[in-house]
C-alpha positions, 0 to 999 in steps of 0.5 A: 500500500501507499504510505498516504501524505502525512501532514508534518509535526512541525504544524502541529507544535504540541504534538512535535514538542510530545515527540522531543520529549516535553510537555505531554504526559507520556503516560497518555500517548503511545507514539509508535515511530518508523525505523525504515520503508518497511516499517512505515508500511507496517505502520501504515497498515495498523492505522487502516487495521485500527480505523477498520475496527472503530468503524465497525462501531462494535469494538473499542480501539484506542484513539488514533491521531493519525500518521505524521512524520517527524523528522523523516520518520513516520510516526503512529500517535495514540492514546495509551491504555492504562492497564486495569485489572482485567476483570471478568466483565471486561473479557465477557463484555469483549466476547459479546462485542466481537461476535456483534462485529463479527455479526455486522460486517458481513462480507461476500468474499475473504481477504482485503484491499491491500497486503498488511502485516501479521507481526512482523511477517507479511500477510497475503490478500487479495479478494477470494470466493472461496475460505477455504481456498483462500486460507489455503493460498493466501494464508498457508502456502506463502508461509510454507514458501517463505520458511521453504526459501530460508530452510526451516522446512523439510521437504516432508514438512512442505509435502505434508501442508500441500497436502493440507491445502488440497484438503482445505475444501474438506475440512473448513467451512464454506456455509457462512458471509465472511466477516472483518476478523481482528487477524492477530487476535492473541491475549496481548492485543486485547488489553483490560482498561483501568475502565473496565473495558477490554482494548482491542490493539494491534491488528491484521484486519482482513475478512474471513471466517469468523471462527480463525479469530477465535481459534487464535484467541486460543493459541497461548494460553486463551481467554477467560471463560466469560469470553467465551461464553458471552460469544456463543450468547450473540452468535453460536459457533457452528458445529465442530469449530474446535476441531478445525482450531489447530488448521487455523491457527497453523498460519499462526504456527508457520508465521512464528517459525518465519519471524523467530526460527527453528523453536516453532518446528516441532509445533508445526509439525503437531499439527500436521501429523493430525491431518 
């Protein structure tokens, strides 16, 4: 995507003097700044991730400012969220509140306008008919591609999620509208407000099944139980979704194995033996 015109911080005297470190409280604003091209995309893509999701008008995001640049770098300027203690109702309250977004933007087709980033790895979009096609080609294979260039695969290992992928049709469903996902939506980008209200940050919007968003909320160590709970209340998963977690969250698998190594490989490789 096009980094869009950003207006300059020296037109924006308190914002600039924030940014040379002087009268704004830092605990207040949250000021991500670019290091390079890549990470001004990077950037990029979270600030459209971020006004997706308010758009919705379901889920609480922290105010963006906006993109401005700073001295040659881009910058990403936000409330902070102040922590609070995470209590049960804000979790219910979060479950509750995805499903209804999940719900309201349905969506004929899977995947986005443009390419964006899950973590620090690429992410694939395009537009798509088919979920399980497009989980296939635009989620697992250009992972296995990458981790094939920079030999952290065997070759069993790329045969098995080939495999996988031609099996896709059979395994994900194919019955429901597509709804705007969170995309990375793991304990540590939904953070629990001195408010009471759970913060949904960091995201890699795109449109798809609904159930791989909540398959990934269950990859380290999941959320409370209210959640859950409160989810299932506004929309009930379809039969079977547990079992097609572990395909889900594969892509998630593959993409730590690209950005952090070899320690990933062993979990990858679990799930594929299952199919």
């Amino acid at each position: 995507m096009n980094i869009p015109v950003l207006p300059d911080t020296q037109n924006l005297p308190e914002l600039e003097n924030f940014l040379s470190g002087s009268t704004i409280d830092r605990d207040l604003i949250h000021v991500k700044r670019s290091g390079d091209s890549s990470s001004e995309r990077m950037l990029a893509c979270e600030w459209v991730g971020l006004r997706a999701l308010e758009e919705s008008g379901e889920v609480p995001v922290p105010t963006v400012y906006g993109l401005f640049r700073d001295r040659g770098a881009v910058c990403l300027v936000m409330d902070r969220i102040r922590r609070g203690s995470g209590s049960g109702a804000a979790y219910r309250d979060a479950g509750a509140m995805l499903a209804r977004m999940h719900r309201s933007t349905a969506c004929e087709t899977a995947g986005f306008e443009h390419d964006n980033y899950i973590g620090l790895g690429r992410q694939t979009n395009g537009w798509m008919d088919s979920w399980p096609r497009f989980f296939a080609d635009r989620r697992i294979s250009p992972q296995v591609e990458h981790a094939r260039k920079a030999g952290l695969l065997e070759k069993v290992d790329e045969l098995a999620c080939e495999r996988l992928c031609a099996r896709m049709g059979e395994i994900l469903p194919d019955s429901e509208t597509m709804s705007l996902l969170h995309g990375d939506l793991w304990s540590g980008n939904l953070i629990p407000g001195e408010d009471e209200r759970a913060y949904f940050i960091d995201p890699a919007v795109y449109y798809g099944h609904r159930e791989a968003d909540l398959a990934m909320t269950r990859l380290f160590g999941g959320f409370p139980a209210a959640f859950y709970d409160a989810y299932e209340r506004q929309w009930p998963l379809l039969p079977g979704n547990e079992e097609r977690v572990p395909v889900y969250n594969l892509y998630h698998l593959l993409n730590h194995l690209n950005i952090f190594g070899p320690s990933y490989r062993s979990s990858v490789r679990s799930v594929l033996k299952r199919f």
